[in-house]
KOLGU-345072 format. One record per residue (C-alpha): residue number from 1; residue in one letter; chain; x, y, z. Coordinates in steps of 0.1 Angstrom, whole numbers, plus 5000, padded with zeros to 4 digits. Each point is the difference from the previous one (the first is absolute). Layout:
REM residues N
     n   res   chain     xx     yy     zz
   NUM     A       A      X      Y      Z
...
This chain:
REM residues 280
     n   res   chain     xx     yy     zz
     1     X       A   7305   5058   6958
     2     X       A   5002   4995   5038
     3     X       A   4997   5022   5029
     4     X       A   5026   4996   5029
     5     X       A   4995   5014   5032
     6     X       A   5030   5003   5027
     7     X       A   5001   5013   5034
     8     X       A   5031   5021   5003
     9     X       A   4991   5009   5040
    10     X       A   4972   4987   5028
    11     X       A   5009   5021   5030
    12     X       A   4975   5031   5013
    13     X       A   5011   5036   4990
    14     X       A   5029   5003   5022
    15     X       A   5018   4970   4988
    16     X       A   5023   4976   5024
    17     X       A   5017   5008   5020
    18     X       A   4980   5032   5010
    19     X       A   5015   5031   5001
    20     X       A   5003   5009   5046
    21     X       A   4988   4966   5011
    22     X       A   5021   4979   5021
    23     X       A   4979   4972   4997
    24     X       A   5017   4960   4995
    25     X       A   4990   5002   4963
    26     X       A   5011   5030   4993
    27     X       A   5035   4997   5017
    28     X       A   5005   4964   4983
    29     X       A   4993   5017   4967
    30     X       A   5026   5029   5006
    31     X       A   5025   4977   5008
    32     X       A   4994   4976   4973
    33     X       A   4987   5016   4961
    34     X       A   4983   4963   4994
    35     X       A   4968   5008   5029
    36     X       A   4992   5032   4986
    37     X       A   4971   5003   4975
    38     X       A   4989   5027   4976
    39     X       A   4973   5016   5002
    40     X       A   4969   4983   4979
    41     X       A   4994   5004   4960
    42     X       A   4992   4981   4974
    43     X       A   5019   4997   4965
    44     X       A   4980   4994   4972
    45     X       A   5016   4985   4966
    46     X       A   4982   4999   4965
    47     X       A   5022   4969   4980
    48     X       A   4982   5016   4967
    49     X       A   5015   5037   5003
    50     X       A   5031   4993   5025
    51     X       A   4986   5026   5020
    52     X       A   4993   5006   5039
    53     X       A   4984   5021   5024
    54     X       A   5000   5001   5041
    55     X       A   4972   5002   5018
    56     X       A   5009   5025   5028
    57     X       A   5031   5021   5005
    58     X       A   5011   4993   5032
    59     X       A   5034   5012   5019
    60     X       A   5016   4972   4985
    61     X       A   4991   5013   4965
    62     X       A   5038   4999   4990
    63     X       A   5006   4964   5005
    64     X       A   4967   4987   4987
    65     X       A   5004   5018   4970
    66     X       A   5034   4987   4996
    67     X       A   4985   4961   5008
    68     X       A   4980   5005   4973
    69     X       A   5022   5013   4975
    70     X       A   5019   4965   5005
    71     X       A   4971   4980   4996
    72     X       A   4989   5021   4966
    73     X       A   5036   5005   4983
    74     X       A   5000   5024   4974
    75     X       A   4960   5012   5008
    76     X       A   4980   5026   5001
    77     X       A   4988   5012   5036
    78     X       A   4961   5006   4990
    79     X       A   4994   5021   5032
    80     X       A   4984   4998   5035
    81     X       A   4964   4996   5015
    82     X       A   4995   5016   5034
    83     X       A   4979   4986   5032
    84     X       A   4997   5027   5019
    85     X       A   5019   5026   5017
    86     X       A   5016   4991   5027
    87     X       A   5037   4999   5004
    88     X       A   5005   4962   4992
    89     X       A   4985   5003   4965
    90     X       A   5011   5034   4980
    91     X       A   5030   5017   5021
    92     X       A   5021   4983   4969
    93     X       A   4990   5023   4977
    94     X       A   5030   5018   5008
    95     X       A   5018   4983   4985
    96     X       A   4990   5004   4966
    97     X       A   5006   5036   5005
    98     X       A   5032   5025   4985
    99     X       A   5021   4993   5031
   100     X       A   4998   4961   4995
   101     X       A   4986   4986   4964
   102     X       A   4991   5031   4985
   103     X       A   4973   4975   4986
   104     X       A   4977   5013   4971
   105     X       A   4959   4995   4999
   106     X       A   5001   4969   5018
   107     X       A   4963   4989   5005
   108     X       A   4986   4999   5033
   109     X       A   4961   4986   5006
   110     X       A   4985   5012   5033
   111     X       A   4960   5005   5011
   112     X       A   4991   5037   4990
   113     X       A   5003   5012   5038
   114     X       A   5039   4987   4997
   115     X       A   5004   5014   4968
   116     X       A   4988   5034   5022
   117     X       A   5022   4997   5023
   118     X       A   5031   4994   4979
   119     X       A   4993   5031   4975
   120     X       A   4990   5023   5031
   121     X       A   5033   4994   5025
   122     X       A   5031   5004   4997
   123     X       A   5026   4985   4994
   124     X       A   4981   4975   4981
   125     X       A   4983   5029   4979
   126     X       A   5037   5012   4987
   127     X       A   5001   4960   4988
   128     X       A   4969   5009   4979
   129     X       A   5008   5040   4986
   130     X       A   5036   4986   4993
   131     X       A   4988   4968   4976
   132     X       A   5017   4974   5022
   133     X       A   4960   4983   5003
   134     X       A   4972   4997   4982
   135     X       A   4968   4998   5023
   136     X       A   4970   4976   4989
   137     X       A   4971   4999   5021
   138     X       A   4985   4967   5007
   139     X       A   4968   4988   5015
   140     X       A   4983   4975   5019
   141     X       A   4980   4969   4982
   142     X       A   5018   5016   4963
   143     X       A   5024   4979   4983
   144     X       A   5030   5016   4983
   145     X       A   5026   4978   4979
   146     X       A   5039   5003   5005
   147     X       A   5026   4989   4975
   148     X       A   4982   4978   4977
   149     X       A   4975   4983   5014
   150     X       A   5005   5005   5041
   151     X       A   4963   5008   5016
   152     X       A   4999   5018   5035
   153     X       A   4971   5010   5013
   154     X       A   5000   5020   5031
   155     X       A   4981   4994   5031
   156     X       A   4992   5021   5029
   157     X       A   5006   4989   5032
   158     X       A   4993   5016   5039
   159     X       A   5033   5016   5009
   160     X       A   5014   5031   5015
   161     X       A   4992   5027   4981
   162     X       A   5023   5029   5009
   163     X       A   5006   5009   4968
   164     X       A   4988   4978   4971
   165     X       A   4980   4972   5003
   166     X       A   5010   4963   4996
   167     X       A   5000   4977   4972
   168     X       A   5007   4965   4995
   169     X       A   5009   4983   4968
   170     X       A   4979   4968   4980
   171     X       A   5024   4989   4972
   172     X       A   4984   4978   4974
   173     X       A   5028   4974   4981
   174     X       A   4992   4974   4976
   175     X       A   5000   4972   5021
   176     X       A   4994   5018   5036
   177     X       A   4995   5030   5023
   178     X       A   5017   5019   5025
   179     X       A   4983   5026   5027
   180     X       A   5024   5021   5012
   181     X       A   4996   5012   5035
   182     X       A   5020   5016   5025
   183     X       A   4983   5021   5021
   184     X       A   4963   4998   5016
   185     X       A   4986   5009   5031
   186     X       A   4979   4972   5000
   187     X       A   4988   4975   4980
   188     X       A   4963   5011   5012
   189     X       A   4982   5027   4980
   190     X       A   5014   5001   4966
   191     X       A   4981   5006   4969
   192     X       A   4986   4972   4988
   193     X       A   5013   5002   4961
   194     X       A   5040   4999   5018
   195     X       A   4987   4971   5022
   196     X       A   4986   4983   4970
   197     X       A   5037   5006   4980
   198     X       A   5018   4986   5036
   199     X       A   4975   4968   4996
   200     X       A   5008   4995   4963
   201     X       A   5036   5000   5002
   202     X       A   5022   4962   5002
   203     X       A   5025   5020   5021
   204     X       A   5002   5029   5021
   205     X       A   5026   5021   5019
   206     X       A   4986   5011   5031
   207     X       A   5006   5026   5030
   208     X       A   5018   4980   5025
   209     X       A   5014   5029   5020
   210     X       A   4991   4992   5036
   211     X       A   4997   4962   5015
   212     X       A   4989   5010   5031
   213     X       A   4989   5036   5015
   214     X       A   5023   4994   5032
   215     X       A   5031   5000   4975
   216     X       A   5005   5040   5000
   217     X       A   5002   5007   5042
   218     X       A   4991   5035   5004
   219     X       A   4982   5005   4963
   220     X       A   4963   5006   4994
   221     X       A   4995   4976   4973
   222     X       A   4965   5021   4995
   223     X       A   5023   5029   4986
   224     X       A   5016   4975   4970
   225     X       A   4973   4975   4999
   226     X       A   5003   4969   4981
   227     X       A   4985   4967   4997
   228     X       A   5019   4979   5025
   229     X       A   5014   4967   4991
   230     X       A   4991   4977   5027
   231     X       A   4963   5011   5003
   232     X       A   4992   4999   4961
   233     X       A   5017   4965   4994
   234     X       A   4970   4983   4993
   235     X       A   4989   5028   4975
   236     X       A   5030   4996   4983
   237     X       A   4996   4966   4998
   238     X       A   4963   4998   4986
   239     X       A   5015   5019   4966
   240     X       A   4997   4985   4970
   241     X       A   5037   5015   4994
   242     X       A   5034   4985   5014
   243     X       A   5014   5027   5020
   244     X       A   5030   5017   5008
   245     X       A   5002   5021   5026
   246     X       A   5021   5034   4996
   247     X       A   5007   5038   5015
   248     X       A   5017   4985   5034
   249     X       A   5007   5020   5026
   250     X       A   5029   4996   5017
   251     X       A   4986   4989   5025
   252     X       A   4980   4972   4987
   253     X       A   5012   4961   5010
   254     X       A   4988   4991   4967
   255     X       A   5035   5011   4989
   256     X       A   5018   4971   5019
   257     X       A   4996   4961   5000
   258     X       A   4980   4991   5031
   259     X       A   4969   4991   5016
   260     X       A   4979   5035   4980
   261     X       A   5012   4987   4966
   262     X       A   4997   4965   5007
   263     X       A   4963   5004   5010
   264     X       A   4996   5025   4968
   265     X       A   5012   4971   4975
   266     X       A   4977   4978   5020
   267     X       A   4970   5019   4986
   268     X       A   5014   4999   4967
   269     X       A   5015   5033   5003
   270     X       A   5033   5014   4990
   271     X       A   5021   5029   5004
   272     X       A   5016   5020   4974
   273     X       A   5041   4997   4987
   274     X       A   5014   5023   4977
   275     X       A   5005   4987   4970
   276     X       A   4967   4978   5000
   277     X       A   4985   5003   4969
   278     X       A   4968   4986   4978
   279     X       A   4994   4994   4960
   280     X       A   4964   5016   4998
């Protein structure tokens, strides 16, 4: 039995090119389908049941669901787990409902505040009264096992808390871990059972959303806070885990070749590509 996991998208929330913005990036990846980049997830596959599940349904839910059904031929779509709730990680849960999939009981694992927020607000509610999902509350520092043998445990991280609170993901395989994060405000203040999970893992996808707080000209990055890439490098570094960074913005230089990434790969960093994947 092995455990795969796949990144089927690395960008923040709104994707590449960004819906409005005129910026370089943004207008190279209009013009040309190969810069754009999906909005992160991660696909997991379970070799023993042929089954998978997505961790987050982003806007891009459509094409990472179909991504996965090539990778799993014939198998069994095992469900979702949910971050948190902001737009990025569960608007794609529309498209399990009667006007797309018409899905039935598809499982989806969020922290009990998400699981809230989803039964309590429409139109995600109708998704619940109308049997297209199956909500399964989750909490931090308790395991729960997918598939056959596919161990997640949930940990809580500092984040935005408009409506749910955030989780990350610590996913225990036979021969290594994975700690699934794509969203922090900092990496500064967390409990100390998820920073014990982050320091136990052999790899680690990170919150890489902002390089540099000049990169967003007339934004107050103390409205979206996140950990930014150039101050935290040697934190990064000092982790047991190899890390990948993911959730982009589109403004990030991260996404290009140049003089960020090449001083990222020089601290034994990397930067996420869909389609990189692990055997755990």
């Amino acid at each position: 039995m092995t455990i795969r996991a796949v990144l089927v998208g690395v960008a923040q929330d709104a994707g590449v090119p960004q819906a409005g913005c005129t910026c370089a990036r943004c207008q190279r990846a209009w013009e040309d389908p190969v810069q754009r980049r999906r909005v992160v997830s991660l696909g997991l596959v379970d070799s023993a049941t042929n089954a998978f599940w997505l961790v987050d349904a982003t806007p891009d839910f459509r094409e990472q669901f179909h991504d996965m059904q090539r990778m799993v031929p014939g198998g069994t779509f095992g469900g979702l787990l949910l971050t948190h709730a902001h737009i990025g990680h569960y608007t794609g849960l529309i498209h399990l409902g009667r006007e797309a999939m018409n899905a039935r009981e598809v499982p989806v694992y969020a922290s009990e505040r998400m699981v809230t927020f989803l039964r309590t607000h429409a139109p995600w509610n109708q998704l619940v009264a109308e049997g297209h999902i199956t909500l399964h509350p989750v909490s931090p520092g308790h395991p729960f096992i997918l598939g056959s043998a596919v161990e997640m445990t949930p940990a809580q991280v500092p984040h935005r808390q408009e409506w749910s609170d955030t989780l990350a993901f610590y996913i225990r395989g036979k021969h290594q871990s994975l700690f699934y994060c794509p969203d922090t405000d900092t990496w500064q203040g967390w409990p100390d059972a998820s920073r014990f999970l982050l320091q136990q893992a052999q790899i680690a996808l990170l919150d890489g959303t902002f390089y540099s707080r000049d990169e967003l000209p007339g934004r107050n990055l103390e409205e979206i806070p996140h950990p930014v890439v150039s101050e935290n490098m040697a934190f990064l570094r000092d982790l047991n885990a190899a890390v990948t960074l993911i959730h982009l913005n589109h403004s990030n230089p991260l996404l290009d070749s140049g003089d960020a990434r090449n001083h990222l790969q020089q601290m034994g960093l990397r930067v996420g590509r869909r389609g990189d994947s692990w055997v755990l």
